[in-house]
Structures are given as structure tokens and as C-alpha cells.
N, C-alpha and C positions, 0 to 999 in steps of 0.2 A: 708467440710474440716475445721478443725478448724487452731487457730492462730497458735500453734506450726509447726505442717506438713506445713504451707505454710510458714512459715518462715526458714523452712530445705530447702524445695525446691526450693525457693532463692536462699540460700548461696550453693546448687549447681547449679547453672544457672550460678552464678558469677563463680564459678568456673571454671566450663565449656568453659567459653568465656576470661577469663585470660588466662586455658592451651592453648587453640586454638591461641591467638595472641601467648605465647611462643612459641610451636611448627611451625605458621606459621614465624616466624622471629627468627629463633635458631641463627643468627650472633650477633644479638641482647646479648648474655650469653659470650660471649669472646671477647664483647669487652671493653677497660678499660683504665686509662690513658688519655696522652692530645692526642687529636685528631687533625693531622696535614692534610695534602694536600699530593699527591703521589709527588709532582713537588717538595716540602720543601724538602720530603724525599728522594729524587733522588739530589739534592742539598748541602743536607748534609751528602750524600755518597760519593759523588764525593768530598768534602772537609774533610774528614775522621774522622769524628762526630761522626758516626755510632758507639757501641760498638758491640753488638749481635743484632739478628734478630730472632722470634719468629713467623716462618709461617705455619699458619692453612688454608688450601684453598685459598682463595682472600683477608682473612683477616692477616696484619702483624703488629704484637709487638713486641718493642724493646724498647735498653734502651741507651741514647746519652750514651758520655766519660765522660759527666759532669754528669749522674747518674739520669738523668730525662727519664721518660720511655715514652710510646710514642704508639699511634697505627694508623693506616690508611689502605684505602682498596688497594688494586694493581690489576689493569685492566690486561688483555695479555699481559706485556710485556716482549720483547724476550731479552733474555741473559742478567736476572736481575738477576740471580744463577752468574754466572760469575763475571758480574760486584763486587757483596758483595764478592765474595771471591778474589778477583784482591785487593779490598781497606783491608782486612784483616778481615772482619768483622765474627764474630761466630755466625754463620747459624743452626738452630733447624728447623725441620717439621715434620709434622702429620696432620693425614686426621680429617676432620670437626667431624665427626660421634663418634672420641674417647673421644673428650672431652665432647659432652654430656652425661649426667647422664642415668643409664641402664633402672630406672628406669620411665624416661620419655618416652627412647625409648617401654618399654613395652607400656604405657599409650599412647603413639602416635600411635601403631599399632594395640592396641582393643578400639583408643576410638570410632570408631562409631557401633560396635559394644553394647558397655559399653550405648553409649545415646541410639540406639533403644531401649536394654532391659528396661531402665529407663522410657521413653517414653511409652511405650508399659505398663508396672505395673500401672502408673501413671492414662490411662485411662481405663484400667481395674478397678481400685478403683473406679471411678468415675462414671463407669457403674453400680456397682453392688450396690453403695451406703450401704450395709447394713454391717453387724458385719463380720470382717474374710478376708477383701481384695477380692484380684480377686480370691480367693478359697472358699469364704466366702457363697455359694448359699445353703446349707445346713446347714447354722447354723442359731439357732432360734434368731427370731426378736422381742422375751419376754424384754422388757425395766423393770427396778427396777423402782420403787415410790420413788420419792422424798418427803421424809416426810417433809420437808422445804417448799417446793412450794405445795401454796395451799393445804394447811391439811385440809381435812374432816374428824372430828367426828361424833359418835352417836348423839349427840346432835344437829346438821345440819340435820337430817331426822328425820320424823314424819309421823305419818298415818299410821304407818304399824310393828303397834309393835308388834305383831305375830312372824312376820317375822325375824325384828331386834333381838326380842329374842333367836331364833334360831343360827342366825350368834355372836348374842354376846356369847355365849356358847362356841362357835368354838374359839375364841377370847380367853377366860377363858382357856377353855384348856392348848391352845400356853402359856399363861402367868404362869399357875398352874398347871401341867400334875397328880401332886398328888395327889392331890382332886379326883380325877376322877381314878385315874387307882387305888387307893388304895381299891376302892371295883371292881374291876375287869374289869372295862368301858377302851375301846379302844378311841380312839381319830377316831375322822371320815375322809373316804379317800377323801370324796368331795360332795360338798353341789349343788343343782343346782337352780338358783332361775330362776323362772319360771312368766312370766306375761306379760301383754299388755305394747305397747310402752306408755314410760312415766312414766312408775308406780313407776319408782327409782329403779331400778336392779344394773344401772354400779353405781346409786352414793350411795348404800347401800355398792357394793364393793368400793369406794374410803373409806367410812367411817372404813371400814374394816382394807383397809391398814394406816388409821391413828389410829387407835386402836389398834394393834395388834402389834406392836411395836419386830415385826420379817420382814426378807425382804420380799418385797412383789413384784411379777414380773405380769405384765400386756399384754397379746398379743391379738388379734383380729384373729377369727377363718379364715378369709379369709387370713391370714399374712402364712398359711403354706401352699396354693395352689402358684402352679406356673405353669409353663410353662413346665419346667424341669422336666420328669417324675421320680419318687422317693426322689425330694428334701422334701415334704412336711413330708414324712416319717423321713426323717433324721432331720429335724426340730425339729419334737416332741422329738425322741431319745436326739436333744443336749440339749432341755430345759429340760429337767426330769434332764437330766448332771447339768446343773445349780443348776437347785432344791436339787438336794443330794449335792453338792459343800455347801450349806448355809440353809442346816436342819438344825431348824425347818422353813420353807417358806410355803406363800401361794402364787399361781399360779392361777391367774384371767384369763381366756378363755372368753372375750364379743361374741356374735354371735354365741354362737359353732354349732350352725344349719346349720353353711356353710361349715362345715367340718363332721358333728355328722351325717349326713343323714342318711334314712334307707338304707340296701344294698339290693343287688336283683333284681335292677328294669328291671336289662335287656340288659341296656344299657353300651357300653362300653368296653365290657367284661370284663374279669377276670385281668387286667393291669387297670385298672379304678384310677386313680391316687388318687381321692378323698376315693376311698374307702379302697387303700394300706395308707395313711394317718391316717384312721378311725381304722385299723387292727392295725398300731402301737401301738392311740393312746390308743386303748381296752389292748392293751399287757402290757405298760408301769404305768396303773393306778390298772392293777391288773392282774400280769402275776407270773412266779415261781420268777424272780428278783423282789422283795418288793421294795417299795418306801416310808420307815418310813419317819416321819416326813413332806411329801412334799401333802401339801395339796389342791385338785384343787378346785376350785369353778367357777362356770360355770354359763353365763347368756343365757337367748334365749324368745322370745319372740312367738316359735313354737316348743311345745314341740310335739304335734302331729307328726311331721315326722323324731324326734328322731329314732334313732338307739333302739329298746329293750336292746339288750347287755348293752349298754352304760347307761340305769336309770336302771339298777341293784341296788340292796345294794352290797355293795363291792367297786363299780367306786363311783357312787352315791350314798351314803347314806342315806343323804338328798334331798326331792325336796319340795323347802322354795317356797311358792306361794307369790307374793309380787300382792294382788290385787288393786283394785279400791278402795281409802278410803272412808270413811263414814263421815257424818257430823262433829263425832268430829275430826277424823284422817284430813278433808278439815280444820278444822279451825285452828290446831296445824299446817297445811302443811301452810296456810297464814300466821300464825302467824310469822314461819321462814323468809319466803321473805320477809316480812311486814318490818324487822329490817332494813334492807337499805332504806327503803324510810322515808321518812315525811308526817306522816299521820294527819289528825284532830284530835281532840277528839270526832267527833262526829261517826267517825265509828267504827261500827259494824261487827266486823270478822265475829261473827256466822250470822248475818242476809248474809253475801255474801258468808259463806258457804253453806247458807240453802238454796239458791239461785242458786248452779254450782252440782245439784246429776250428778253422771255419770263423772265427771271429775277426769282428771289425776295428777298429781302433780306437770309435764310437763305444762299443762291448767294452774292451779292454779298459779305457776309461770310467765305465758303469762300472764293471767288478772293483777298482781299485775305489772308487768313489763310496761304492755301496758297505764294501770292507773294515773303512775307516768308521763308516755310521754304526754299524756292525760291532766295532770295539767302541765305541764311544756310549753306546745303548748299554754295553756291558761294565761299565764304568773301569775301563782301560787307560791305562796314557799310551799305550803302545797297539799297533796290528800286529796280531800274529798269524801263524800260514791256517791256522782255523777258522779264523776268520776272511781269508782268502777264498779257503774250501766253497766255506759257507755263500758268500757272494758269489763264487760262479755257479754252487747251484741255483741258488734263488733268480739269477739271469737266465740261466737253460729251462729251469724247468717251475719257475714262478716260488712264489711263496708259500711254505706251508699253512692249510688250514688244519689247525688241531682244535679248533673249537666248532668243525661239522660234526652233528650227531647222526652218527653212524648203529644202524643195529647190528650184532653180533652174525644173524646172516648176512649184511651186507661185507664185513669187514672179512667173513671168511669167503664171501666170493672173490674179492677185492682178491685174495690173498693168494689164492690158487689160479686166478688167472695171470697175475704179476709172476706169479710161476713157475706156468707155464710158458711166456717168453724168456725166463731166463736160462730153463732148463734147455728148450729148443738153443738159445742162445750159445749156452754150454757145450752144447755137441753139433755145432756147425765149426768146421775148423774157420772156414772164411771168414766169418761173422767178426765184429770188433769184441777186445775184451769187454768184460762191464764194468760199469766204472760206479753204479750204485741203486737200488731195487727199494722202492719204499710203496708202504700202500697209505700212509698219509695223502689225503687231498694235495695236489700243488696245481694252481693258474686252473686248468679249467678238466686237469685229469686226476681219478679218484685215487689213480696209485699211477706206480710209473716205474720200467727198466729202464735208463740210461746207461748208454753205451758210448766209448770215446777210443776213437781209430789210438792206436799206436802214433803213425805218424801222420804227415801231408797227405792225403790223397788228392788224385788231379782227374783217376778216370776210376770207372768199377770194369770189371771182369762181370761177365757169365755168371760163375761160382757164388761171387759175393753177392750177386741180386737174386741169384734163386733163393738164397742163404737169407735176404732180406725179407723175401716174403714168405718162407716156413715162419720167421721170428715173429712175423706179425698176426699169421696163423693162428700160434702157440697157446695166446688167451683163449680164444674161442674153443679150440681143441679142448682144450685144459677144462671147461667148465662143461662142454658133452663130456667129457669121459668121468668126471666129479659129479655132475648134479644132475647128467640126461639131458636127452636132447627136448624137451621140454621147459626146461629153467634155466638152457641161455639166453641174457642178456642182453640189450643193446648197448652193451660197453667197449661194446669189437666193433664200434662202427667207424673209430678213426683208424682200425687197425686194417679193417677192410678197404679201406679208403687208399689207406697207402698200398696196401698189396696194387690193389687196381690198377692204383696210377704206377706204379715200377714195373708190372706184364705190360701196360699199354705202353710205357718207352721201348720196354726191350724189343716188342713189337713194332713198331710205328716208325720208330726213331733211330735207335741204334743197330735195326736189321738181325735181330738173334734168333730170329724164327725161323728153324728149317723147312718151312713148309713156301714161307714164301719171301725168302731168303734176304740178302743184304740192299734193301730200297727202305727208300723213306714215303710213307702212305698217309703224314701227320697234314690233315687240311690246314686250310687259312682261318685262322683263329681273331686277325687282328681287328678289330672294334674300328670304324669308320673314324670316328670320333679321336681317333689317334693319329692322321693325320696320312689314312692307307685307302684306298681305291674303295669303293661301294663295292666293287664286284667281289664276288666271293669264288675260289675255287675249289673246286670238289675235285681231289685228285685218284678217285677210286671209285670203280662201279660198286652195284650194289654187290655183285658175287664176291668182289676181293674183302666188303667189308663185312660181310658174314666169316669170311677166313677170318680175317682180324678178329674179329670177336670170339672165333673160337679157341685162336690160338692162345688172348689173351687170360680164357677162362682155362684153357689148357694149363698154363703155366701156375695160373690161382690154384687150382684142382690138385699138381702134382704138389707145392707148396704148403697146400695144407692136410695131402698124405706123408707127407716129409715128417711136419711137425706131430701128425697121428703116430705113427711106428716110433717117434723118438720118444715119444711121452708116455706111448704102452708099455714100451720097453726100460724104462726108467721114472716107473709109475712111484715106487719107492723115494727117487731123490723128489718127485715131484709133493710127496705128501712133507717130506721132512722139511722141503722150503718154505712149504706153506704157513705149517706149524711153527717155524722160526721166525717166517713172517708176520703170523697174528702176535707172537712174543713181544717181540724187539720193533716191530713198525718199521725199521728203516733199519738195512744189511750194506755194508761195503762191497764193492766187488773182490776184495781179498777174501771175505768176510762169506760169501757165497763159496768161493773156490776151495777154501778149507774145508766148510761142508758139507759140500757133493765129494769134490776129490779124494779129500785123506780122512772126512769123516770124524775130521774134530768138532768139540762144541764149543759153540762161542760162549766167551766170559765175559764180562763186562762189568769190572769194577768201578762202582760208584765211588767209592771213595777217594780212589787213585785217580778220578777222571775231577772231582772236587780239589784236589791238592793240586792239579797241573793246573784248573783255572785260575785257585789261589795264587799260586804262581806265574802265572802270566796276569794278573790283574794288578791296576796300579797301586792297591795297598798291600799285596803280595812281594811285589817287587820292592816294597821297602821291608818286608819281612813281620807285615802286618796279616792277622786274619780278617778278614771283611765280617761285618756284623749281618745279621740275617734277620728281620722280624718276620715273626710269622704274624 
């Protein structure tokens, strides 16, 4: 509630509680004058002072001979009529009831009436919270953009100019409609952007409504379900209302997967609230009533269990894919968040975008985010690219635990199995460089190879996925050939996990199996509840899926003969990694490659690693030493 409404409802409270003392004390309103004693008054009757007499009930006013008026209350007493008329006095009466005003009397005989219904509105409004009072449950909960607060432009997004180009078009239009309709181009009924969390969907629509410089109303697809069966329908009907009230608009729908689902599934019946919801909202974006001017644009991060009806041309025109950026689209997306912080000179956008393939813009914004708290924890004025490092690992691969206690067996298992993927790692040409090998605890794995492609990849080859699953092999191998097949581990279970799942694509999905060659054999996985048919299909007898499964152990089998022969055979790099491993805890991938390849040792100067921090720390940079208590 805001200041005005609670400051109304105040000055009725006070209200409220002034009429109730007047009505509870109405003697209170006739009386007036000097105020005597009944005994003064009986005194100066009986001495013939009295001129007239003014009685209301118990209350009496008068006025002496000498012209002063006068009132007091009069208890029971008997033959006080007599007595005023024995000394001469002129006597007036009338009942209490006439000299109040009519209109109190009304207000005195509905006021409790008057406060329930007040009472009663009061928390109704506050129940419903939303637009409309206590009638207010079907009207839509679309908010306008404040173009004051927090403006995004085009120029705040990056990486995904595809896309951008698409929506600025939409923009263009709103601002230009002549350009475009003058060779015969409609304007579009609605654009949908489509893409993984992160990718910049809602903040390509905030840019939207700071460009576009028409109203722009924003609601979230869950904001039309409720409780209430039919309010979610009446919802959409009152925002399309909106929408034609302040043609030319765009209308932002975040989520609309929670409303847009497919129908059919079965469930519910034909009253299925979500899907009278979805029938509107298919009527109102393209039914015999037109909706010029009123433009939807729609986010969703699933478009798979979309409506068909609803990515028509007609509702949908457009469906803007906003994907995963690329190296240069990551380093223009740093570049942006880069401007609020305080960086070196010594970094490197493109070396830390060439560094995060596969990231989001979400991601991208976390490392620069986490980077800055990173130097700021180290009492820095500035980031530097260590602190970059540092945040993309701690994004990939969690935070280090250095205060798990670890026994000395566990840390040399740790140690020889982290090893053993990287040695396997090592001698697969296909396989990615490494990018860095620690057996420090991080998120929920006890050590960890990290590995980061060179460039973009879009597909994998054969080679690289056989290649993936030696790699993951590798540990488990590594700790039979070290400790016996008796004392391994269940540390290979996310290792085995993944092998599994990459034989069962190459199998199932991608057709690499010579046996039962280029078909797709992957059943109907999708969950009812998602908006897909009850029925389920089984697209393979039982014989093809005993193939399947042999093949797929096939592929496991040969994958972790791969990683056996590599590791016999380079039993040697394998003890020396390990051994450098329990040292140092945490090995660069240069830092590996020197070791096995050219068979240098690694150094690692403390004190020249102390002078660089000095130096990049903010008392460094004035040419100060930081004081250190132990």
C-alpha cells in the first residue's frame, strides 16, 4: 500500500473514533454557557433570578434576570415543573433525540454496519495484492518498463548479433513503419527467442524496451496461472486490453513454457485451466479480432514442448535463436562487464575468452564478477589476469577444499588416478589439450583433469569420443595397475558414468556402430508432465537391444584397453606425475607437458611468486611492502 491509501485510511480511523466519542456522549452537543451546580440552581429559583428555563432530558438551560445564561444537569427531582412555575419562570421542553442533527442519527444507526463493509474491502485489497482491489483476480499482472530505472540498450548486449539484428528490426519498424510497409512488409505479430539459460533472452528484451521507445509491458508466464479456474484466461484477454489502450506496444511474456505447453497429454480433462489459458492466449495473438499494433515477444528456454499452434507464422513470426557465443561474441560479452571493474593493463580479454568455450553470458558475467571479489579478498585496488585464471576455475570446477582432511593413502590414490587421465590424456592425439590437473578437493570431486578444447567445437568425430572414453577410463586403470584389483575405488563412478553415456550416443544417436549401423534406436524419454502424450514408444525389439548393449559395452571394453596399453607402456610418466602430484597439489597444463615431454622439473619460486603479488597488490603499486602478521 502505498503513502496516499494509508494516509486516507487514517484520517478515516480518526474519524471513526471522534464520531463514536460524539455519539457515545450526545449531552456533550447542548451543552453551553456557565456551568452551575443543581443546589446554586435551586437557590436562585427560590430567590427569583431565574428568567426562563430550557429543558432537554436531564440537561437544563437558562438565562438569570440579569441576562447571563447558564446550564446544569437536574437529577430526579420531584415537583421541579411546579416549583419554576410557582416563582414565574418560562419553562420550554423537548426530548434529547430532536435536537440532534438527522444526519448523525443516520450515521449513528449504520455506523457498524459502514465499518464492517470498510473493514471487510480493506482486507480484501490486501489479500489480493494485485491490480483491480478485491475484484482485481482477473486482471493481468503485465507491469510497464520504466525507462528511467535502469535502462538497457543495444549497446549493453553482445555476442549475439544474429539475434540482436533481428529484434532491432522489430524496433525499426515501431519507430519507422514506412520504410517497411511502403513495399508492402507487415510488421511482425511476435518474435520468440529461443535459447539455453543465460544466453541473454530477458536482458535482450530489457534492451528492447530501452530502444524501442513505445510502452513496453513485461509479465511472467506463470503470473496467469492460479488457483481460480478461468482467471488465467481473463488475464490474457485484459493485457491484449492493455495492449490496444497504448498501440503501438510490446508485450514481453519471460517463461511462456509455463503457460504455452503442448495440449493433449490427457491429463486434466477438457477444464484443464493451463490449457483454457493457452486457447485464449492462441485466440487473442491471432483470432477474427486483430490485434494491430500490439506486439508479443516471448522467451523460453524449452521450446521442445511448445504448443505447434503457438510457433506458427502468424502468433510467432519469428523464432530469434539467442545461442552460446563464440570467441569473439565471449570477448565483446567481457568486454561489457569488464567496464565496472578495475582491471590491469596486463589483461587479456581474448586470452580469457579463449579460455571459457562453452560458456554463457550468465558464466561470463560470474568469472568477471567473482574476479573482482577475488582481488578485493586480496586487498587489491586492481584485477589482474590471476585473478581471472582463478575465477574461471573456481566457475568450472568449484572451489577448492584445503581444509578436507585427507590421509596420506587417500591423497596418493587421489594422485595416481588424476594420473592416470592425464597421462591417457597425453597420448590421445584427439583428446583436448589440458588446461590443469589438481587433486585438491573442488565442488564435489576429490581431484580433477581439466581439459579445454583449443577452439569452437560444434560436432565430435569418432576419434574424439573414443578418445573420451579411454580418458575416463584412465583413473580406474591407473589404480588396478598401482594398488590391484582389489583396492579400487569407487572414485571412477563419475568416470564410468560418462564413458556410458558417450558409447550409448555413439550408439543410439549418432549411428557409429558398425554392427547396426547409421539408425537412431534412443526411445521416448519425455516425462508426461512435460506437456507430451501418455503414450510411450518403444522403438526396438528385444534383440536389437541386447545389440545395443553390447555394442555399447563393446566400445567401454575397447576404451578401457586403450587407456590399459597406454599406462603399461608409460608406467614410468605415470609414477613421475603422481609423485609431482602429491608435491605441488595443483600442475598447469604447460606444467605437465614439460614433465612427461622434455622431462624438466618443475620450480617454483616462492619468493619471485611473493614480489609479483607485491607488485600487483594495492600497496605494491605504490611501492609499498604489505605488512604480514603472523
Amino acid at each position: 500500500m502505498n503513502l496516499k491509501n494509508l494516509a486516507m485510511w487514517g484520517i478515516i480511523v480518526f474519524l471513526t473514533i471522534g464520531l463514536y466519542n460524539m455519539f457515545k456522549n450526545p449531552q456533550s452537543t447542548v451543552r453551553g454557557g456557565n456551568q452551575i451546580i443543581f443546589s446554586e440552581f435551586l437557590t436562585s429559583v427560590d430567590n427569583g433570578e431565574v428568567l426562563k428555563v430550557d429543558i432537554q432530558g436531564s440537561n437544563i438551560k437558562g438565562v438569570f434576570s440579569n441576562g447571563n445564561s447558564f446550564t446544569t444537569y437536574s437529577p430526579n427531582y420531584p415537583n421541579l415543573i411546579e416549583k419554576l412555575s410557582d416563582k414565574g419562570v418560562s419553562i420550554s421542553a423537548a426530548p434529547l433525540e430532536e435536537k440532534m442533527p438527522s444526519l448523525f442519527g443516520v450515521l449513528l444507526s449504520w455506523f457498524p454496519m459502514l465499518l464492517l463493509i470498510a473493514v471487510w474491502i480493506f482486507f480484501m485489497r490486501q489479500m489480493q495484492g494485485g491490480k483491480g482491489g478485491a475484484m482485481g483476480f482477473g486482471k493481468s499482472k503485465a507491469k510497464m518498463m520504466n525507462e528511467l530505472k535502469g535502462k538497457v540498450t543495444f549497446n549493453d548486449v553482445a555476442g549475439v548479433e544474429e539475434a540482436k539484428e533481428e529484434v532491432e528490426e522489430i524496433v525499426e519498424f515501431l519507430k519507422d513503419p514506412k520504410k517497411f510497409s511502403r513495399l508492402g512488409g507487415k510488421i511482425p505479430r511476435g518474435a520468440l527467442l529461443v535459447g539455453s539459460p543465460g544466453t541473454g533472452k530477458t536482458l535482450l528484451a530489457r534492451a528492447i524496451a530501452g530502444e524501442a521507445g513505445v510502452p513496453f509491458f513485461t509479465i511472467s508466464g506463470s503470473d496467469f496461472v492460479e488457483m481460480f479456474v478461468g482467471v488465467g484466461a481473463s488475464r490474457v484477454r485484459d493485457m491484449f486490453e492493455q495492449g490496444k489502450k497504448n498501440s503501438p506496444c510490446i508485450i514481453f511474456i519471460d517463461e511462456i513454457d509455463a503457460v504455452g505447453r503442448s495440449r493433449g497429454a490427457g491429463l486434466g480433462g477438457g477444464n484443464d485451466e493451463r490449457e483454457q489459458t493457452l486457447n485464449q492466449l492462441l485466440v487473442e495473438m491471432d483470432g477474427f479480432d486483430t490485434n494491430e499494433g500490439v506486439i508479443i515477444i516471448a522467451a523460453t528456454n524449452r521450446p521442445d514442448v511448445l504448443d505447434p499452434a503457438l510457433l506458427r507464422p502468424g502468433r510467432f513470426d519469428r523464432q530469434v535463436v539467442v545461442g552460446l557465443p563464440d570467441i569473439i561474441g565471449r570477448e565483446k560479452i567481457l568486454k561489457v562487464h569488464a567496464k565496472k571493474i578495475k582491471m590491469a593493463p596486463d589483461v587479456n580479454l581474448r586470452t580469457v575468452a579463449r579460455g571459457t568455450p562453452g560458456f554463457s553470458g550468465a558464466d561470463l558475467a560470474n568469472i568477471v564478477n567473482e574476479a573482482a571479489l577475488l582481488a578485493a579478498r586480496k586487498s587489491k585496488r586492481i584485477v589482474t589476469l590471476a585473478e581471472f585464471e582463478e575465477a574461471r576455475d573456481k566457475v568450472m570446477m568449484g572451489a577448492e577444499k584445503r581444509s578436507m582432511v585427507q590421509t596420506e593413502d587417500d591423497k596418493k590414490l587421489t594422485a595416481y588416478h588424476e594420473a592416470g587421465h592425464a597421462i591417457v590424456s597425453l597420448n590421445e592425439e584427439a583428446d583436448d589439450p589440458i588446461h590443469k590437473a589438481t587433486i585438491l578437493p573442488r565442488g564435489r570431486a576429490l581431484g580433477m583433469v581439466m581439459t579445454l578444447p583449443e577452439r569452437d567445437k560444434y560436432s565430435q568425430n569418432r576419434e574424439y569420443m573414443k578418445s573420451q572414453i579411454a580418458k575416463a577410463m584412465g583413473g580406474r586403470v591407473a589404480e588396478e595397475i598401482i594398488f590391484g584389483h582389489d583396492k579400487v575405488t569407487s572414485g571412477a563412478m563419475s568416470d564410468i558414468k560418462a564413458a556410458t553415456s558417450t558409447a550409448k550416443h555413439m550408439v543410439t544417436e549418432a549411428g557409429m556402430s558398425e554392427l547396426l549401423g547409421p539408425l537412431s534406436y534412443g526411445d521416448n524419454q519425455d516425462e508426461v508432465f512435460l506437456g507430451r502424450s501418455v503414450a510411450r514408444n518403444q522403438q526396438m525389439s528385444e534383440d536389437t537391444q541386447k545389440k545395443v548393449d553390447s555394442e555399447v559395452k563393446k566400445l567401454v571394453d575397447e576404451g578401457y584397453d586403450r587407456a590399459k596399453k597406454i599406462l603399461n607402456e608409460k608406467i614410468e610418466d605415470l609414477h613421475k606425475l603422481a609423485k609431482t602430484l602429491l608435491l605441488y597439489e595443483t600442475l598447469t597444463g604447460d606444467e605437465i607437458r614439460d614433465l612427461i615431454f622434455h622431462n624438466k622439473s618443475i620450480e617454483r619460486n616462492d619468493e619471485k611468486d611473493q614480489a609479483e603479488e607485491e607488485k600487483n597488490s594495492a600497496l605494491g603499486s605504490m611501492g609499498l611492502k604489505p605488512k604480514i602478521v603472523h
